[in-house]
Structure formats: C-alpha cells, structure tokens
N, C-alpha and C positions, 0 to 999 in steps of 0.2 A: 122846487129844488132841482137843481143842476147835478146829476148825475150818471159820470160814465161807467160804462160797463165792460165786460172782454169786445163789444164790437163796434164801440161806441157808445154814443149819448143817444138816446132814442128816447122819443116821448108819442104822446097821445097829440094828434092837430087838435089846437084851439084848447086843447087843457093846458099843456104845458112846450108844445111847441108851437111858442109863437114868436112873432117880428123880437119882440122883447128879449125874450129870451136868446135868440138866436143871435141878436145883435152882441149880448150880455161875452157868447162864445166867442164872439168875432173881439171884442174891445178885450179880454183877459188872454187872448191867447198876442194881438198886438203890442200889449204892454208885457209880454214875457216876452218875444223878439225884441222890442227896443231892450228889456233889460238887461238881454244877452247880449244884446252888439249883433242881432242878425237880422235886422230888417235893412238891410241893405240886398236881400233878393227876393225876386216875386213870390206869394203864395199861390200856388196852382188850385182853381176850386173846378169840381166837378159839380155832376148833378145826375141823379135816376129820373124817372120820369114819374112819379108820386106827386100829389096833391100838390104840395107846398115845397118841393123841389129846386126847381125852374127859379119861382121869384124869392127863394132864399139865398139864393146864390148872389145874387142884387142886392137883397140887405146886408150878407156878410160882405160884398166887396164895398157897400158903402162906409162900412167903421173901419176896415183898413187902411179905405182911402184917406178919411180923416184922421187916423193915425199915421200920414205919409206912409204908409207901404204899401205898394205896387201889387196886384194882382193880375194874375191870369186865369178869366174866367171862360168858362167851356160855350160856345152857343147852342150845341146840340149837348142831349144826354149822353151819358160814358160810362161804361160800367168802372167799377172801384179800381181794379187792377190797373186799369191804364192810367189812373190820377199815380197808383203806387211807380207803377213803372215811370212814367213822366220824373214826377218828384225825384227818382234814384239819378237816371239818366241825364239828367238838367242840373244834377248837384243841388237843389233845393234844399229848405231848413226845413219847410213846412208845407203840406198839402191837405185839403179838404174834399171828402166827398161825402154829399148832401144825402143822404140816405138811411133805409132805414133796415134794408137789405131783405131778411125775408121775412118780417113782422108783421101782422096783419094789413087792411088797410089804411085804419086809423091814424096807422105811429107813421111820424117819419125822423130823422135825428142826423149824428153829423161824425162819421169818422175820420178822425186824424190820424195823417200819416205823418211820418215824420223822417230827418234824415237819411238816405242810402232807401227811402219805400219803402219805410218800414210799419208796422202800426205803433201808434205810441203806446209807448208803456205805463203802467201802473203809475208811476215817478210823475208822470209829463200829466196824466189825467186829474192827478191828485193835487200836482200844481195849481192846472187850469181851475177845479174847482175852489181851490183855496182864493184864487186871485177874484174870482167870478165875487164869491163873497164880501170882498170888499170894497167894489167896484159903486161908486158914488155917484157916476155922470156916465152917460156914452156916448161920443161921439160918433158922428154923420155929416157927411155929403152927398149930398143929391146922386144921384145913380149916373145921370147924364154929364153933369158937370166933372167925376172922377175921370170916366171914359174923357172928354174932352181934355183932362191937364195931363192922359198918359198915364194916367193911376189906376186905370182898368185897362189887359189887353185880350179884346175876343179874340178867341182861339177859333178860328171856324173847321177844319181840318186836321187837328196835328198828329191822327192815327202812325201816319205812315213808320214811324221806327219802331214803335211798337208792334205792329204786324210785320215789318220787315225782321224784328229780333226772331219773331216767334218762327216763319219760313224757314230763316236761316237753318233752325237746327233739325226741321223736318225733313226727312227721307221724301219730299217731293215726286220723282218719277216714280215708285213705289205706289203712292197715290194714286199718280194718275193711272197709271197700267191698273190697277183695279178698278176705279171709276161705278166707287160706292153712290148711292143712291140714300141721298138721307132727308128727312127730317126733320125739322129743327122748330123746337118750341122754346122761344125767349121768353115766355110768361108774362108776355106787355112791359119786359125789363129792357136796360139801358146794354146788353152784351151785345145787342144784332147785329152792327155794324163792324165790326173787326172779325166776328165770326163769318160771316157769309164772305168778307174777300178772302180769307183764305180758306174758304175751302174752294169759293168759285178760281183760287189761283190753282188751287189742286185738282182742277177741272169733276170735282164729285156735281151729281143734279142735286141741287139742294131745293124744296121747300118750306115754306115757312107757315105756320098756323099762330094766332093767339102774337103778333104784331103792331095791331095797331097800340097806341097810347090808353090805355082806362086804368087813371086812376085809384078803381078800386080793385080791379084785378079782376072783374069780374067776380066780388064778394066769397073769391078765394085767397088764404095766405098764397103769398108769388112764392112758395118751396118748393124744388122740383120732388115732392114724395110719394109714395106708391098711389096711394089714394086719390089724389090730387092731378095724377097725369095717367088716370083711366080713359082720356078722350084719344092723347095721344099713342096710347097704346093699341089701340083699335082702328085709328088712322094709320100706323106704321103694317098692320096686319093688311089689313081691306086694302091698302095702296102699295104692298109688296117692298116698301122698303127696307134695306137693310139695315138698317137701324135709326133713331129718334133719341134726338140732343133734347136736352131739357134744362134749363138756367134760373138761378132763383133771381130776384129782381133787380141786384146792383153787379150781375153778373160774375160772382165768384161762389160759385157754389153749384155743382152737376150733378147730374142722373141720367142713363142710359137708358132707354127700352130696347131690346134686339127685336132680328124680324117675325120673330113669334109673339111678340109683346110683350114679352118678360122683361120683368122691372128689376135694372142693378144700381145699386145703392152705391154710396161712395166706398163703406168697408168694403166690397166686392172688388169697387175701382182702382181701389189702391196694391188690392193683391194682386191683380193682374197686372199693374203696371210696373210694381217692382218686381216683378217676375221676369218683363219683356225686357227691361232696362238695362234688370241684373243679368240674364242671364242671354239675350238675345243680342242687345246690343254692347255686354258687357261693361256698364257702367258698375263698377266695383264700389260696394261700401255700406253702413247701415241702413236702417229704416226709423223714422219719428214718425211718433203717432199718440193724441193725446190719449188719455187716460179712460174715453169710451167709447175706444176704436176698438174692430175686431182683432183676437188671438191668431187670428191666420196671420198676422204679419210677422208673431213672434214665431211662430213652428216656421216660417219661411227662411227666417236671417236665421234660425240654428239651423236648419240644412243648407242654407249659402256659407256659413260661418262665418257669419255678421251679427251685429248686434241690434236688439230692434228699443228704442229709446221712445220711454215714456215721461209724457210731459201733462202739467196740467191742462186743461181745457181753457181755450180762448188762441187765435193763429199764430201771437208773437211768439209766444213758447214753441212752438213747432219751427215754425223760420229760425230763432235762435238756435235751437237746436239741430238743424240742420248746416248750419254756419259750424256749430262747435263742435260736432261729429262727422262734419265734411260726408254725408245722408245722401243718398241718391235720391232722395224724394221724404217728404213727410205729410203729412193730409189729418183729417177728423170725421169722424164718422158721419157728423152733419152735413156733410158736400163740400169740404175743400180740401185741395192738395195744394201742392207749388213742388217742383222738381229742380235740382240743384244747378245752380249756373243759369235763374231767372229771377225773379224779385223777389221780397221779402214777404209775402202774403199769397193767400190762395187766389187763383187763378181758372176760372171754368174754361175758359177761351183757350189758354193753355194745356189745360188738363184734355179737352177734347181734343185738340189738335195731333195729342199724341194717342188717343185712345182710337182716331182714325186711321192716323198710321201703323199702329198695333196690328187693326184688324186688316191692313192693305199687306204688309209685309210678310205674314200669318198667312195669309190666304186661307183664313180659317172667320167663321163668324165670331160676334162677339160670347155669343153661348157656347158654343165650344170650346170657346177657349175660357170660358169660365168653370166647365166640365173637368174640362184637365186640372184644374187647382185643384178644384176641389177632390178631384182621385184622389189628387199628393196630399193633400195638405189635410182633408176633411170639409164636412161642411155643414159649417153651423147656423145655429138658429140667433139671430138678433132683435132684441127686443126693447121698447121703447116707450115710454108714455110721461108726458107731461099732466099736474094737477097745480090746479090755482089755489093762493092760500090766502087768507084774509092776514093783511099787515101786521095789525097785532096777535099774529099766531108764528110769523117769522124767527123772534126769539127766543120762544118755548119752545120750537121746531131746532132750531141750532144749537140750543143748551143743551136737548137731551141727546142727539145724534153727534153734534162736532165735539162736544163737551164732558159730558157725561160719557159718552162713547156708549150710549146703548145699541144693540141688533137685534133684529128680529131673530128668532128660532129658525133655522135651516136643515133639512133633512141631508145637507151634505156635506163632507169633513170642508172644515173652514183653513187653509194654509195660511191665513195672513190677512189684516189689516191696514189699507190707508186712509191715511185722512191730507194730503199733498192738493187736493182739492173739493171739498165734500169730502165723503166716507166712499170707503171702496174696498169691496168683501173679495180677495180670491179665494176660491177652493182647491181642493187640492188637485180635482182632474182635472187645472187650467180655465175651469170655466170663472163668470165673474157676474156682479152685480156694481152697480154706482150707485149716488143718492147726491145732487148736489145742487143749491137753488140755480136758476138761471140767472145771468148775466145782463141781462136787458130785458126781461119784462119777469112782472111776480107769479112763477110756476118753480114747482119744484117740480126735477127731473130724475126719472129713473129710468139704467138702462141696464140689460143684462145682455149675456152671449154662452150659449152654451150647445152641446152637443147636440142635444137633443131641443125641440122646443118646449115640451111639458116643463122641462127644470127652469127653463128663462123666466118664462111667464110665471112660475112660482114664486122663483126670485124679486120678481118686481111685486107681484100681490101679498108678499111677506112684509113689503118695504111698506108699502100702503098701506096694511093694516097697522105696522107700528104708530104711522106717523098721525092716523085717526085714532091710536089711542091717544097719542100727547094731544092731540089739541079736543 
C-alpha cells in the first residue's frame, strides 16, 4: 500500500519501493493533471543520491511521457529545496523529488511538491492515493525514445537562480571581511553543490568530508544529529575551524557544530536567527514553529512583542503559516527552517547561508552568540526519543492516548492539554512534553523541553511507561 506521510511517500527498497509501485505514483498523479487541464507544463523531477534514486527518476519520467506530459528531469542529484524553489520560479503545477530524506538506508520514497513550491497537502496526497487505487493499467515508454520525442528534458545545470536568489539577500562583503574557515559535512547527500558556490562566492575556505556517493551512508541514518556527527565535531576542533555545516540527505534540514565542537540543534538555530533577523537586521514580525519546537521561541516574540504561532508538525503548516502571519521565519525542531521572502519549505542551504552571515556580521562566534540567548531567554534542556511499535499495537496505542485522552501521572502542575496533532501536555512553568506517531515510518515519538533536564527526561519516561502499559 501506497502511503503518504508529512514528508512524503517513503518505503523500504525492494519491499515496497519498487519500479511498480513508483511507476503506480507517476501514472495517478498524470491522470490528476490531465483531469485538471494542467498537463500542459513540465513536471520538474529531482533526485538524492540513495540507492534507487537516480534510476527512479527514469521510470517516473517514462509514465509521464506515456501519459504526453513533458518532463524535466535533473542529471545530477539536487537537494529537495531546489526542485521547490525551481517548481515556484518556473510557475509549475507539479514537482518530484526522489527521496527519502533522512530515513535510514533502506527507505527511499518520493516528495511532491506542488504549485508556488510548496509541499502537497493532505487534499493532494489523499487524492493521489485514492486514484493509485484504482488504477488498472500503467503506462510506459522507453526512457530513450521519451527523451527523443522532447518528452524528457535533461537539466544539466539549472542551479544558477537558485544560488543567485539566495546571494542576493546575503550581506556578501560582511562575509568576506571575515573569511570564516568552515567545514562542511553533506552526509553523502545531494546539498553540496549549491552550498560550496556560495560560500566559495563569499570567499570563506571551505572543506568538505563525508562527499563521496554511498548509498548506504555509511550504515548511518544521513541526520545531521549529535550523535551521529561525533567525527565531524572533532574534525572542526583538531583542524581549528570555525565552525562545521552538517546536512541531512535531500539537503533540507541542518546542524551546526562551533569551534569547540559543540553541537547546535535546530531549536538553537532558530532562536538565534530570529534574534539576528529581528533584531539585527530589523526584520519585523512573528515567529512559526511546529508543536515540538523549543519554548525559547515563545519568551522571544513576548519580549519582541510578536506573536510566536504554533502549528502541527509536518513543513506545510509552518510555510502556510508563515504566509498567513507574514513570520519572519518558521523552522521544526527536526532541522528545518525557511525564512520569509524564499520558498515554501525548509531549506538547509538557506538556513546556513544566513547562519554564516550571522556569525560574519556579529564578529562573534556561533557559541557566543548562543551564550547571549540563552542569558535573555534561558536555557533549556530538550529531549527526544523515538520507539518502534508493532502494527497491530497502533490502534490500542491511539484509542487510549488520542481518544480516551489518557496521561501518564506528572509530578508537575499540568496548564493544558492538546491534541492539534498527537497529545501535547503543557505545564504551567511553560515546560512541555508531545506523544505523536511518526509520519513516515512506525515509531512513536516523544519529545519534551524543560528547564531543567531531570523534568524532560521524566516527562518522556512517564510517556513510555503509559504506552507499555496499553500494549
């Protein structure tokens, strides 16, 4: 079975992402353009650099071609943002990018983007599957013979507006007067290319580790998370850098290490940037942030006197939300942001571009300036852990928590319950816990935030013992 999630369709290679299946996405989402009157312009397809990436992109542009619609297929890999930004920029209906972002080795899958670069919505996924369902026959044309009638067009190059959008709004000399020394770990993902021209335009020394192509990632999830980017943390030390980029595998999603090695998360990276935004560059206006993002962003916009807007978890709500609060920025505590007046989805390439000029215009390190928030604002502990659940334990798990509405026992005053996506406990000293399944693969997630770290990690082990009692 065909099913999408907040970040797409992702499956297992060879269980259930196969030729078949993928053709299955390619033929239901053709016969929703012909049924809307919009295959009359190309779909733009990318690709990461994963297993079955590369020659997916081949079979999906073979059922489009056989459905007469036109495609623009990538030759090289690209990370997601640039198929988004492409698609807005070109006025396209539809865009694909082959991936599976930062999911183990195993999975790879396929996000749609859709008008203005945006991710599709619930509406559009719910469609595709319905149509998938009833889908009898699929057609094909030979890979070669497409490209020969003009129904495939390789794109060998087409970075250039995309890196030239992003320059544009960066403080450039700023850059180079500082002539930061960096870093950069793409995770064997598809970001490297648009990352290294601009910072090589902003004349920073850049190195690169962890580059070449493999497939399996080296038998690591491609996440940029603490654990996970111990090599590069000890590279940035022993080689004196000022700081170390890190990218999860379809390039929209970051992690910092500064030059002590200290690992900043995206909650981090988002207080610091609506800080610089707001108050540096004076970009006036709220903050979006989904629902298991850090509380620094709310004590931030009540001393900006802004509002900070929570949304469920998955990017479109945050982009929309950004749109409909006119946001100087919105992000998720999993590694993405997007900043107002750029596309509709999170963006690592972007996101770093400005955390480089942050720390050039600053003439402060990225630690220091994460010192000062935390002065103003406080500094809390975040905490995180995913558990696998057996299938048929899924709907005992969501009747007794979504339904029933039960909670674990808390040792601290409870202020309020959500359930806007999962369950979501605040307390009354602004601290909080979540409980919500994941969106693309079978874990359930708990995440907490609180002052101190004893209460987070309580918060989560409270949640865990419920959920082993229901099942």
């Amino acid at each position: 079975m065909i099913k999408f999630g907040t970040g797409g369709w992702r499956a297992v290679i060879g269980d259930d992402f196969t030729r078949e299946n993928i053709s299955l996405v390619a033929q239901a989402i053709s016969e929703i353009l012909i049924q809307d009157n919009k295959a009359d312009k190309p779909v733009m397809i990318g690709f990461d650099r994963r297993f079955l990436s590369e020659i997916g992109t081949k079979w999906l542009c073979e059922v489009f071609a056989a459905n007469g619609i036109k495609t623009m297929r990538m030759k090289r890999s690209a990370p997601s943002p640039f198929v988004m930004h492409t698609v807005m920029k070109q006025n396209l209906y539809c865009g694909l990018e082959v991936t599976a972002s930062h999911n183990p080795p195993e999975y790879d899958g396929i996000k749609v983007i859709v008008q203005e670069g945006r991710d599709a919505p619930v509406e559009v996924t719910n469609r595709i599957e319905a149509v998938i369902a009833k889908i009898s026959a699929v057609k094909r044309m030979d890979y070669e013979e497409a490209v020969s009638k003009g129904l495939v067009e390789v794109m060998n190059n087409p970075f250039n507006q995309y890196i030239d959008d992003i320059l544009a709004v960066l403080d450039q000399r700023a850059i180079r007067e500082r002539g930061l020394r960096v870093l950069f770990d793409p995770m064997h993902g598809s970001g490297t290319y648009p990352m290294l021209v601009i910072l090589n335009t902003c004349r920073c020394t850049v190195d690169l580790i962890n580059n070449n192509k493999d497939a399996y990632f080296e038998g690591l999830y491609p996440a940029p998370s603490e654990d996970i980017l111990k090599d590069l943390s000890d590279k940035v030390v022993k080689g004196g850098y000022d700081l170390g980029l890190a990218f999860d595998g379809d390039g929209d999603r970051l992690s910092i290490i500064d030059s002590k090695g200290r690992y900043f998360s995206m909650n981090q990276i988002l207080a610091m940037l609506y800080w610089y935004l707001h108050e540096k560059k004076k970009w006036k206006g709220p903050v979006v942030k989904n629902l298991c993002t850090t509380i620094v962003l709310d004590r931030m916009a009540k001393d900006f006197g802004e509002k900070c807007i929570e949304v469920p978890v998955g990017f479109k709500w945050v982009s929309s939300g950004i749109d409909k609060y006119d946001a100087v920025l919105g992000g998720e505590s999993s590694g993405g942001l997007t900043i107002r007046g750029h596309i509709h989805g999170k963006d690592a390439i972007y996101a770093a571009s400005f955390v480089i000029e942050m720390v050039s215009v600053m003439g402060m390190s990225i630690d220091d300036i994460s010192d000062m928030i935390s002065a103003k604002y406080g500094s809390t502990s975040f905490v995180e852990k995913a558990v696998r659940f057996k299938a048929e334990d899924k709907g005992r798990i969501n009747h007794a928590i979504m339904e029933e509405k039960r909670l674990p026992a808390f040792d601290v005053a409870v202020d309020k319950v959500g359930y806007m996506d999962g369950c979501k406990v605040y307390f009354k000293d602004g601290s909080f816990v979540s409980c919500r399944f994941s969106g693309t693969e079978p874990l359930l997630r708990f995440m907490a935030e609180a002052d101190d770290a004893k209460n987070a990690k309580a918060y989560v082990a409270a949640f865990e013992k419920l959920v082993s009692e229901i099942v």
